[in-house]
N, C-alpha and C positions, 0 to 999 in steps of 0.2 A: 711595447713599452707602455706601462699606466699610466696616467693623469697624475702631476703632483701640484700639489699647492701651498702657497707661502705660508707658513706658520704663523707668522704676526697678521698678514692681512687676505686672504684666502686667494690673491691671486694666484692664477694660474703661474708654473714654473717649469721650465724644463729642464732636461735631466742632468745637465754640463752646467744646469747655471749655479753660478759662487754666489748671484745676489740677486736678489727678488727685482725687477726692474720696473715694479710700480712702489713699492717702500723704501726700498733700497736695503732691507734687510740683509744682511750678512747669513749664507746658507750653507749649512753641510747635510753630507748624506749619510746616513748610518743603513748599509745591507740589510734590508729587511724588516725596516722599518719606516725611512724613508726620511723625508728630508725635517732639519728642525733648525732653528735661530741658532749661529755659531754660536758656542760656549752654554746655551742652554741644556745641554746633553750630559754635562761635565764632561766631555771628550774634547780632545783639542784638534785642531786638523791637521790634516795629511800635511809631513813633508814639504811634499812634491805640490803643495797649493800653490804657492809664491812662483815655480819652476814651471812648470806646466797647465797650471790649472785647475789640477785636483782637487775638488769639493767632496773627497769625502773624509769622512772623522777617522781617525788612528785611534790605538787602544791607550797612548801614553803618549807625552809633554815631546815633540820632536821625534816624534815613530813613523814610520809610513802606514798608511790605511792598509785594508784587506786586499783591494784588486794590487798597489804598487807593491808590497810585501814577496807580490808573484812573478813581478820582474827583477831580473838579479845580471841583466847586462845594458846598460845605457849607452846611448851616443857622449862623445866628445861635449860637451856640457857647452864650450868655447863656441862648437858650430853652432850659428843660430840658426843657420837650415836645417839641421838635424834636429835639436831642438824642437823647432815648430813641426817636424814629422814623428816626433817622439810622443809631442801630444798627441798628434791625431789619433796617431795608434791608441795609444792608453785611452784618450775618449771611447771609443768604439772597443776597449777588451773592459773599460766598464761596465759596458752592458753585458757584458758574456759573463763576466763575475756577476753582475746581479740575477743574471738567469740561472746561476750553477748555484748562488745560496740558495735563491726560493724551489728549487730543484732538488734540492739536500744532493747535488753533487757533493765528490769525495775530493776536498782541495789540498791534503795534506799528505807524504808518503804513511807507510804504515808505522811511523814512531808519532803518529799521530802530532810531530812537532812540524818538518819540513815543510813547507808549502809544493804543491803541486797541482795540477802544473804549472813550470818556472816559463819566464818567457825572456828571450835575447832579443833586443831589438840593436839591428847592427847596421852601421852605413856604410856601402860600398866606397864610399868617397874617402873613408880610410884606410884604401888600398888591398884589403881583401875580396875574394868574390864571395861574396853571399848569395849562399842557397838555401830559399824555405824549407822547412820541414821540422821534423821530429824525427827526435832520440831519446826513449828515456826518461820521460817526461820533463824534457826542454825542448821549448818550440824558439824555433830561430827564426826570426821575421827582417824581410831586406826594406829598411825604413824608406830606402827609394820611392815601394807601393804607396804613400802617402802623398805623393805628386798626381796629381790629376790629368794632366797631360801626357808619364811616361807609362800609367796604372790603364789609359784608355788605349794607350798607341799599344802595349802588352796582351788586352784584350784583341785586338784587332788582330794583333799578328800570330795567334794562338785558337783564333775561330771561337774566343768563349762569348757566351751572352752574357757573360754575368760575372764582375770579377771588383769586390771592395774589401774595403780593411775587415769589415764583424764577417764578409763571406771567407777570409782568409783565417780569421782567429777563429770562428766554429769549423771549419773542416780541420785546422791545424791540432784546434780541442779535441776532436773527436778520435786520433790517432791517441794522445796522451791519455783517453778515458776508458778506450777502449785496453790499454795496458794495464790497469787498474781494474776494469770492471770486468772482462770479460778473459783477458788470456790467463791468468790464475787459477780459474774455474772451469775442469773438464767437462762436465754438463752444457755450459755458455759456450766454452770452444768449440764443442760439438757441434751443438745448434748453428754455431754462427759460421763455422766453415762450410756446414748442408745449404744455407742458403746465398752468403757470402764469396763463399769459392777458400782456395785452401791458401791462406797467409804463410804456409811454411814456401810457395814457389818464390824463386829467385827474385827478388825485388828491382835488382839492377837489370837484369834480361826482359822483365816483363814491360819496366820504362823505355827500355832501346826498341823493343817492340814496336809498344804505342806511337812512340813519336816518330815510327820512319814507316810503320804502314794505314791505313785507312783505320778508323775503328769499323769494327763487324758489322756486317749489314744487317740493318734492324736492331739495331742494339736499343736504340729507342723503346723499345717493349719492355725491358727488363731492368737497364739502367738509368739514373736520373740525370745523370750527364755525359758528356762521351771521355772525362778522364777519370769517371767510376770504369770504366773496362780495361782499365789497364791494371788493375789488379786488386784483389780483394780486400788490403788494405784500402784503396783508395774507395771502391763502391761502399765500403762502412765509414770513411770521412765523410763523404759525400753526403751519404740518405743521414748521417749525424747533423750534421750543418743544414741540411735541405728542413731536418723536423724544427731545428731552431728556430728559424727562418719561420716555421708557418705558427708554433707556438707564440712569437714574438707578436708576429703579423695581427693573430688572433685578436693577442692579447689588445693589441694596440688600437685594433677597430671596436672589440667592444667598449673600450673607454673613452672613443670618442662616435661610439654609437654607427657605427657604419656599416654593421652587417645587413648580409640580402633580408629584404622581407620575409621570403621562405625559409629562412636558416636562421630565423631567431635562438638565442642561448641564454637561457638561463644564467647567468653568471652569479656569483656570490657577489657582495654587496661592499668586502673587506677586498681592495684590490690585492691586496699582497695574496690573496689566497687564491690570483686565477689562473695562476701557472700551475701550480699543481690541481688544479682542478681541471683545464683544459687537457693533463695528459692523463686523466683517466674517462676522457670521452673516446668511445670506442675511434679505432680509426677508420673509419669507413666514412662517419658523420665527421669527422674532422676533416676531410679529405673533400668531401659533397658540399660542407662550408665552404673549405678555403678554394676550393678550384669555383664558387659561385664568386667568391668576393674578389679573386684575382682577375678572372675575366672580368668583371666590370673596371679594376682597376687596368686592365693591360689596355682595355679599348677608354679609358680615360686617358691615358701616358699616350695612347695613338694621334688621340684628337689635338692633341699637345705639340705633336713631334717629338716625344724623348720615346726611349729605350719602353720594352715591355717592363711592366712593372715584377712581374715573376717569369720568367720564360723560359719553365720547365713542365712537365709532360709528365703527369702520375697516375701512372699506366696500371693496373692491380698488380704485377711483380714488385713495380715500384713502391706501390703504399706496401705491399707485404714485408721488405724490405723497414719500410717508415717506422712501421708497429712493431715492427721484430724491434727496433732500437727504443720505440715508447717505450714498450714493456719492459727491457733493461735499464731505461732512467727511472721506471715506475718501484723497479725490484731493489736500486742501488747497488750499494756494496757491501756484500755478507763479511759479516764483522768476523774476524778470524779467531779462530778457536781456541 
């Protein structure tokens, strides 16, 4: 995430906030540009400001902004427990919309009007079971994850190191982008099934699999988590989310200056322009970077007591994996003929 600061008075701002907390300025966010004094923009704001939160600008007088536009199933409006899990979610799929503009991610179906991908956030507590995933380009999200008590006890009882709302909406993105960018195109399909494994086996046998025998010994070598081996769909959500993750990471310590001594980067001087600049650093030096700044970070989290701060393993399959994905966010989506 980059550094923002108050339009009126150059404090610093973070990326959720509606008001500058040293002026009191009134703030919205415009994708790609970044934040400015509500109603200076001539754009009015989101919606969902008053509901949830939402600080960013809509294109018209009572519209919803670009990230809400991409949800199209809301909680019972009445539960205020759902409610306050409805934001949280949409906090944290803001930033994966602001990483997919400056990414020239493809947000629309091919009528160039649809938004894509849609997002369901749904609560078990209205008597359905809710199951994560994608179809389609709709991601179905169990607004439960947004409890921090039942999101930890789920970690625990699943063996993951690692398991939040932005890690659940970039693996969730990475299935919907991957329908979009890659399975239309028999050259990418190709590629991607030689190193990926082959998305046509059984999706449901491959899950029954997984969850009732050990994953492969040594799988660590080659996958980036142990529910990337449960089938090639999943190892492409996975190393998806996993690059987000260190592009974001990147992003975030150069703007506030924290990378290792030895892995200085040159960064361009125009924040908006260091996401696409970080993904045409070869990945080898991305990789050499971020495994330098995450162990200082993991034996920082240690000294602490909490969780490692990244506590994944990229192993050269893995970054091959990484780059195979850079390179298709780098290439986009071949505009159809």
């Amino acid at each position: 995430m980059m550094r923002y600061r108050c339009p009126s008075c150059g404090a610093e701002v973070y990326f959720n906030n509606q008001t500058c907390l040293s002026c009191n300025t009134a703030l919205e966010f415009v994708p790609g540009q970044g934040f400015g004094a509500m109603g200076s923009a001539a754009l009015p704001a989101c919606a969902n400001r008053a509901i949830i939160g939402c600080n960013w600008a809509a294109e018209e007088e009572g519209g919803l902004c670009l990230s809400c536009r991409h949800t199209t199933v809301i909680p019972d409006l009445s539960t205020e427990e759902d409610v306050t899990r409805w934001a949280e979610f949409e906090a944290a799929k803001r930033n994966l919309m602001r990483m997919a503009v400056l990414l020239g991610l493809p947000l629309t179906d091919t009528d160039g009007q649809t938004p894509r991908p849609r997002f369901l956030f749904k609560s078990p507590d209205a008597g359905e079971k809710v199951i994560m995933g994608h179809a389609d380009g709709d991601i179905t999200l169990n607004l439960s994850e947004a409890d921090d008590d039942l999101r930890a006890a789920t970690r625990a009882e699943m063996g993951e190191p690692y398991r939040t709302l932005i890690g659940h909406l970039r693996h969730e993105s990475g299935h919907a982008f991957w329908e979009v960018m890659v399975r239309p195109y028999e050259d990418r399909l190709a590629s991607c099934r030689a190193l990926f494994g082959d998305d046509r086996e059984d999706y449901g046998a491959a899950l029954e699999r997984h969850y009732a025998n050990p994953a492969p010994e040594g799988w660590e070598q080659e996958f980036v988590s142990e529910y990337a081996t449960a089938h090639a769909y999943e190892d492409f959500a996975e190393s998806w989310a996993n690059l987000l993750h260190i592009l974001d990471g990147l992003e975030t310590a150069l703007g506030h200056g924290l990378m290792p001594e030895d892995h200085r980067l040159d960064a361009p001087s125009d924040q908006r322009q260091v996401l696409p600049w970080l993904l045409e650093i070869p990945m080898a030096d991305l990789v050499s970077t971020w495994v330098a700044l995450s162990l200082a970070l993991n034996a920082l989290n240690d000294s602490l007591g909490h969780p490692s701060f990244y506590p994944f393993v990229l192993t050269p399959k893995v970054s091959e994996k990484l780059d195979w994905v850079r390179q298709l966010i780098r290439q986009g989506a071949p505009v159809p003929a």
